[in-house]
C-alpha positions as CSV (number, residue, x, y, z in Angstrom):
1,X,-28.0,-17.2,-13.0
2,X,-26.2,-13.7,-12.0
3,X,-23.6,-15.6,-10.2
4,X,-22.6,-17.6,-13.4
5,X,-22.7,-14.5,-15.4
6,X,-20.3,-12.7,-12.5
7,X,-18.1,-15.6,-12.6
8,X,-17.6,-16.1,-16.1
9,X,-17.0,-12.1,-16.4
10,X,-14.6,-12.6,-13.9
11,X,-12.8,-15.6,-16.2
12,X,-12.6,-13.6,-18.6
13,X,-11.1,-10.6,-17.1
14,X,-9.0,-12.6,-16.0
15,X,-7.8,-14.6,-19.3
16,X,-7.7,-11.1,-20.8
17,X,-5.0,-9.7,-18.5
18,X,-2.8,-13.0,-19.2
19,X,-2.8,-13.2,-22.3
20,X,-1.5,-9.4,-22.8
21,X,1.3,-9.8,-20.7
22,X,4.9,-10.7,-21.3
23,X,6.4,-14.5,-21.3
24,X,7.6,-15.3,-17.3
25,X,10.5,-13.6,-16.8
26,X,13.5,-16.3,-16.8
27,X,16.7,-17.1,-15.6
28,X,19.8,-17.3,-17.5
29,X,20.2,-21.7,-18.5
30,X,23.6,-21.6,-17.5
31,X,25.0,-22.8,-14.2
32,X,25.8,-20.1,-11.8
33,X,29.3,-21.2,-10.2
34,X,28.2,-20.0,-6.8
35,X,31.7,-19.6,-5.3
36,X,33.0,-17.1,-8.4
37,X,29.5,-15.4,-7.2
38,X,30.5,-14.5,-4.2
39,X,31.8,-11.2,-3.0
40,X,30.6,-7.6,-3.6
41,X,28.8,-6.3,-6.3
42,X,28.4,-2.4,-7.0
43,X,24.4,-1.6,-7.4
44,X,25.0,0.7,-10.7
45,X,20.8,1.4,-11.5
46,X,18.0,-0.4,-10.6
47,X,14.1,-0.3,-10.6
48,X,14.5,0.3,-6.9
49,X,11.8,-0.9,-3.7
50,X,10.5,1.9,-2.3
51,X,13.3,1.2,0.7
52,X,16.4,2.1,-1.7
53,X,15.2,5.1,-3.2
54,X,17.4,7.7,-3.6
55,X,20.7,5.0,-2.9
56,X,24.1,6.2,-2.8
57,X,26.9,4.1,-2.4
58,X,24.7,0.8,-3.1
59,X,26.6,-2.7,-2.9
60,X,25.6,-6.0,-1.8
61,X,27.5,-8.9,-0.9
62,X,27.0,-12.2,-0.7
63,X,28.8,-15.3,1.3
64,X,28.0,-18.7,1.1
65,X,27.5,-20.6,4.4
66,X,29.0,-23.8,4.8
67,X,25.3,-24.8,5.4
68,X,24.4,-23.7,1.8
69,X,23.0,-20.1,2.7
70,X,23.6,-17.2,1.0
71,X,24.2,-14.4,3.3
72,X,23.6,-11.2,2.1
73,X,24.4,-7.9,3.3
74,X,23.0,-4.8,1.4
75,X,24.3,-1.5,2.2
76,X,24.0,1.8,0.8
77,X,23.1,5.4,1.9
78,X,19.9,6.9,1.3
79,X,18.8,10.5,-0.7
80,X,23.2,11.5,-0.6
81,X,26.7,10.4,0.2
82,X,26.3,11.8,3.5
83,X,23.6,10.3,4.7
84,X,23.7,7.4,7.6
85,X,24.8,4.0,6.4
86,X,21.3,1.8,5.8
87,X,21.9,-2.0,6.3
88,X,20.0,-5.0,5.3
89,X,20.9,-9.0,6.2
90,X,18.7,-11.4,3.8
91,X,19.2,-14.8,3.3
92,X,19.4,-16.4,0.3
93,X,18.3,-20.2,-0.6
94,X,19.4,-21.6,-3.5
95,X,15.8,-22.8,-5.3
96,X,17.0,-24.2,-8.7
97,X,20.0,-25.7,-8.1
98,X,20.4,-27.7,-11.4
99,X,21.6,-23.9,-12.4
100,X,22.1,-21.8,-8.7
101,X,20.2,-19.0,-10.9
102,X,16.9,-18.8,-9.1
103,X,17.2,-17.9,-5.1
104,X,14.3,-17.6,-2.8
105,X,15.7,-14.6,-1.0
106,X,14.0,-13.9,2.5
107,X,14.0,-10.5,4.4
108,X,11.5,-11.7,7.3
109,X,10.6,-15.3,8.1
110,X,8.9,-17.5,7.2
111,X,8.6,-15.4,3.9
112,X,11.0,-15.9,0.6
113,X,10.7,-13.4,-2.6
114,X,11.9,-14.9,-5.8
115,X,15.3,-13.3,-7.4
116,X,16.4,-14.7,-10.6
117,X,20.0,-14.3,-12.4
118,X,18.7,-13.1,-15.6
119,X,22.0,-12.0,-17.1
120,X,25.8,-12.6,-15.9
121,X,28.5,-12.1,-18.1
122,X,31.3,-14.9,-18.7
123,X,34.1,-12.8,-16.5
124,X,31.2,-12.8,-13.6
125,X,32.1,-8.7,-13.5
126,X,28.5,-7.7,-14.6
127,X,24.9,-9.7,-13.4
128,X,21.4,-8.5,-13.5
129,X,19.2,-9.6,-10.5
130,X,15.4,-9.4,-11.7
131,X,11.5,-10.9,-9.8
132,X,8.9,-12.8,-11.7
133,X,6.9,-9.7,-11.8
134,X,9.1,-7.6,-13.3
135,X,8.5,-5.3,-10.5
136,X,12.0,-4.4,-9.1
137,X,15.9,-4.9,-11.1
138,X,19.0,-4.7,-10.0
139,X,22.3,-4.0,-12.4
140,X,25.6,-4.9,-10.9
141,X,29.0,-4.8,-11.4
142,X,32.5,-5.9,-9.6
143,X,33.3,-1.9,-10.2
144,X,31.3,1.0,-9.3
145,X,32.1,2.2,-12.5
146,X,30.9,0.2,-16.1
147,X,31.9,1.2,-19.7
148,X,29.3,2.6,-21.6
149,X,29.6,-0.3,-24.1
150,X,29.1,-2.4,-21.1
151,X,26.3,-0.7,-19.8
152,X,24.5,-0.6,-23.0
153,X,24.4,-4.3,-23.2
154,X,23.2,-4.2,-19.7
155,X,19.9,-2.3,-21.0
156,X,19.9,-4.3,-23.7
157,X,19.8,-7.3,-21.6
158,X,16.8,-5.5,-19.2
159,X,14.9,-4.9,-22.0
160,X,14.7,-8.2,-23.9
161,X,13.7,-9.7,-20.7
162,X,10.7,-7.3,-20.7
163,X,11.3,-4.7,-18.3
164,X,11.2,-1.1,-19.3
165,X,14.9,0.8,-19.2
166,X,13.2,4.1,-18.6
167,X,12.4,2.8,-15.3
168,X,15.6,2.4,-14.4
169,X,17.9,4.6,-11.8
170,X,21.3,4.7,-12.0
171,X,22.8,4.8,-8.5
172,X,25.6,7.1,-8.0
173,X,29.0,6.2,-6.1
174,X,31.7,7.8,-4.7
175,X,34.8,7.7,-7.0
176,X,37.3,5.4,-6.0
Protein backbone atom coordinates (compact mmCIF):
# COMPACT_ATOMS: atom_id res chain seq x y z
CA UNK A 1 0.00 0.00 0.00
CA UNK A 2 3.00 2.64 0.91
CA UNK A 3 4.44 1.99 -2.43
CA UNK A 4 1.20 3.05 -4.29
CA UNK A 5 0.84 5.99 -2.06
CA UNK A 6 4.85 6.92 -2.98
CA UNK A 7 4.15 6.43 -6.53
CA UNK A 8 1.15 8.29 -7.00
CA UNK A 9 2.86 11.25 -4.84
CA UNK A 10 5.54 10.98 -7.15
CA UNK A 11 2.82 11.36 -10.25
CA UNK A 12 1.76 14.04 -9.05
CA UNK A 13 4.76 15.89 -8.30
CA UNK A 14 5.51 15.25 -11.35
CA UNK A 15 2.20 16.50 -13.29
CA UNK A 16 2.58 19.59 -11.02
CA UNK A 17 5.97 20.66 -12.32
CA UNK A 18 4.58 20.22 -16.08
CA UNK A 19 1.86 21.79 -15.99
CA UNK A 20 3.61 25.19 -14.53
CA UNK A 21 6.02 25.42 -17.08
CA UNK A 22 6.30 27.21 -20.35
CA UNK A 23 4.99 25.72 -23.98
CA UNK A 24 8.40 23.69 -25.58
CA UNK A 25 10.48 26.10 -26.77
CA UNK A 26 10.13 26.14 -30.76
CA UNK A 27 11.85 26.83 -33.76
CA UNK A 28 11.14 29.49 -36.22
CA UNK A 29 8.37 27.56 -39.25
CA UNK A 30 10.36 28.96 -41.85
CA UNK A 31 13.02 27.21 -43.86
CA UNK A 32 16.51 28.11 -42.86
CA UNK A 33 18.43 28.57 -46.36
CA UNK A 34 21.50 26.77 -44.95
CA UNK A 35 23.99 28.20 -47.50
CA UNK A 36 22.93 32.17 -46.66
CA UNK A 37 23.57 30.61 -42.99
CA UNK A 38 26.86 30.11 -43.32
CA UNK A 39 29.75 32.25 -42.30
CA UNK A 40 30.43 34.10 -38.99
CA UNK A 41 28.24 35.34 -36.66
CA UNK A 42 29.30 37.86 -33.73
CA UNK A 43 28.08 36.39 -30.19
CA UNK A 44 26.52 39.96 -28.96
CA UNK A 45 24.81 38.42 -25.27
CA UNK A 46 23.97 35.19 -24.38
CA UNK A 47 22.75 33.01 -21.33
CA UNK A 48 26.23 31.64 -21.50
CA UNK A 49 27.57 27.64 -20.37
CA UNK A 50 29.54 27.85 -17.70
CA UNK A 51 32.58 27.40 -20.48
CA UNK A 52 32.01 30.97 -22.04
CA UNK A 53 31.71 32.94 -19.11
CA UNK A 54 33.20 36.04 -19.07
CA UNK A 55 33.57 35.86 -23.39
CA UNK A 56 35.29 38.49 -25.21
CA UNK A 57 35.56 38.58 -28.77
CA UNK A 58 32.76 35.64 -29.13
CA UNK A 59 32.06 34.47 -32.85
CA UNK A 60 31.11 31.29 -34.29
CA UNK A 61 31.25 30.07 -37.66
CA UNK A 62 29.73 27.65 -39.39
CA UNK A 63 30.56 25.66 -42.90
CA UNK A 64 28.61 23.19 -44.47
CA UNK A 65 30.36 19.89 -45.55
CA UNK A 66 29.72 18.56 -48.74
CA UNK A 67 28.63 15.53 -46.57
CA UNK A 68 25.87 17.65 -44.99
CA UNK A 69 27.81 18.60 -41.63
CA UNK A 70 27.86 21.65 -40.19
CA UNK A 71 31.15 22.48 -38.93
CA UNK A 72 31.44 24.75 -36.34
CA UNK A 73 34.13 26.58 -34.91
CA UNK A 74 33.58 28.77 -31.68
CA UNK A 75 36.17 31.17 -30.65
CA UNK A 76 36.31 33.77 -28.16
CA UNK A 77 38.58 34.86 -25.23
CA UNK A 78 37.78 34.30 -21.88
CA UNK A 79 37.38 37.02 -18.58
CA UNK A 80 39.26 40.01 -21.23
CA UNK A 81 40.54 40.88 -24.67
CA UNK A 82 43.80 39.79 -23.63
CA UNK A 83 43.31 36.67 -22.66
CA UNK A 84 44.47 33.36 -24.75
CA UNK A 85 42.28 32.52 -27.78
CA UNK A 86 39.65 29.53 -26.41
CA UNK A 87 38.54 27.26 -29.40
CA UNK A 88 35.78 24.87 -29.79
CA UNK A 89 35.00 22.34 -33.14
CA UNK A 90 31.23 20.96 -32.85
CA UNK A 91 29.46 19.35 -35.41
CA UNK A 92 26.34 20.16 -36.39
CA UNK A 93 23.47 17.72 -37.98
CA UNK A 94 20.77 19.01 -39.50
CA UNK A 95 17.63 17.17 -37.38
CA UNK A 96 14.50 18.80 -39.02
CA UNK A 97 15.29 19.33 -42.29
CA UNK A 98 11.75 20.08 -43.77
CA UNK A 99 12.93 23.68 -42.06
CA UNK A 100 17.16 23.23 -41.39
CA UNK A 101 15.99 25.17 -37.97
CA UNK A 102 16.60 22.36 -35.44
CA UNK A 103 20.39 20.92 -35.34
CA UNK A 104 21.54 18.15 -33.08
CA UNK A 105 24.81 19.85 -32.32
CA UNK A 106 27.57 17.41 -30.79
CA UNK A 107 30.68 18.49 -28.72
CA UNK A 108 31.81 14.81 -27.77
CA UNK A 109 30.52 11.60 -29.47
CA UNK A 110 28.31 9.80 -29.54
CA UNK A 111 26.37 12.73 -27.69
CA UNK A 112 24.12 15.56 -29.67
CA UNK A 113 22.51 18.64 -27.65
CA UNK A 114 19.51 20.16 -29.29
CA UNK A 115 19.95 23.97 -30.76
CA UNK A 116 17.01 25.38 -32.32
CA UNK A 117 16.82 28.71 -34.75
CA UNK A 118 14.19 30.45 -32.71
CA UNK A 119 14.48 33.82 -34.46
CA UNK A 120 16.47 34.94 -37.79
CA UNK A 121 15.67 37.99 -39.38
CA UNK A 122 14.79 38.13 -43.33
CA UNK A 123 18.40 39.85 -44.23
CA UNK A 124 19.96 36.62 -42.15
CA UNK A 125 22.20 39.64 -40.24
CA UNK A 126 20.59 38.80 -36.75
CA UNK A 127 19.60 34.89 -35.40
CA UNK A 128 18.89 33.70 -31.97
CA UNK A 129 20.19 30.12 -31.22
CA UNK A 130 18.16 28.78 -28.09
CA UNK A 131 17.85 24.55 -26.24
CA UNK A 132 14.60 22.96 -25.32
CA UNK A 133 15.29 23.78 -21.84
CA UNK A 134 15.64 27.20 -22.04
CA UNK A 135 18.86 26.71 -20.31
CA UNK A 136 21.54 28.55 -22.43
CA UNK A 137 20.84 31.48 -25.54
CA UNK A 138 22.84 32.76 -27.88
CA UNK A 139 22.18 36.43 -29.84
CA UNK A 140 24.00 36.85 -33.00
CA UNK A 141 24.67 39.18 -35.54
CA UNK A 142 26.83 39.50 -39.01
CA UNK A 143 28.31 42.76 -37.03
CA UNK A 144 29.78 42.95 -33.65
CA UNK A 145 27.91 45.83 -33.32
CA UNK A 146 23.59 45.88 -33.41
CA UNK A 147 21.38 49.01 -33.36
CA UNK A 148 19.61 49.41 -30.39
CA UNK A 149 16.31 49.13 -32.24
CA UNK A 150 17.69 45.91 -33.44
CA UNK A 151 18.69 44.71 -30.34
CA UNK A 152 15.44 45.50 -28.62
CA UNK A 153 13.64 43.26 -31.00
CA UNK A 154 16.18 40.73 -30.21
CA UNK A 155 14.97 40.71 -26.32
CA UNK A 156 11.84 40.99 -27.51
CA UNK A 157 12.22 37.91 -29.41
CA UNK A 158 14.07 36.01 -26.17
CA UNK A 159 11.39 36.90 -24.17
CA UNK A 160 8.28 35.77 -26.01
CA UNK A 161 9.98 32.49 -26.48
CA UNK A 162 10.07 32.23 -22.59
CA UNK A 163 13.44 32.96 -21.53
CA UNK A 164 14.17 35.66 -19.11
CA UNK A 165 16.30 38.89 -20.69
CA UNK A 166 17.78 39.58 -17.33
CA UNK A 167 19.64 36.51 -17.72
CA UNK A 168 21.20 37.64 -20.46
CA UNK A 169 25.10 38.92 -20.96
CA UNK A 170 26.04 41.02 -23.49
CA UNK A 171 29.52 39.94 -24.77
CA UNK A 172 31.81 42.74 -25.47
CA UNK A 173 34.11 43.04 -28.77
CA UNK A 174 36.79 44.81 -29.89
CA UNK A 175 35.81 47.78 -32.14
CA UNK A 176 36.40 47.19 -35.57
Amino acid sequence: MRIHHLAALLLAALLAACAGGPPPLQAIDRRVDLERFMGDWYVVASIPIFLEEGAHDAVESYRLSPEGVIETTYTFRKGSFDAPLKTFTPKGFVENTQTNAEWGMQFVWPFRATYLVIYLDEAYQRTIIGVPSRRWVWLMSRTPDVPADEYAAMLEAVAAAGYDPALLQKIPHRPR
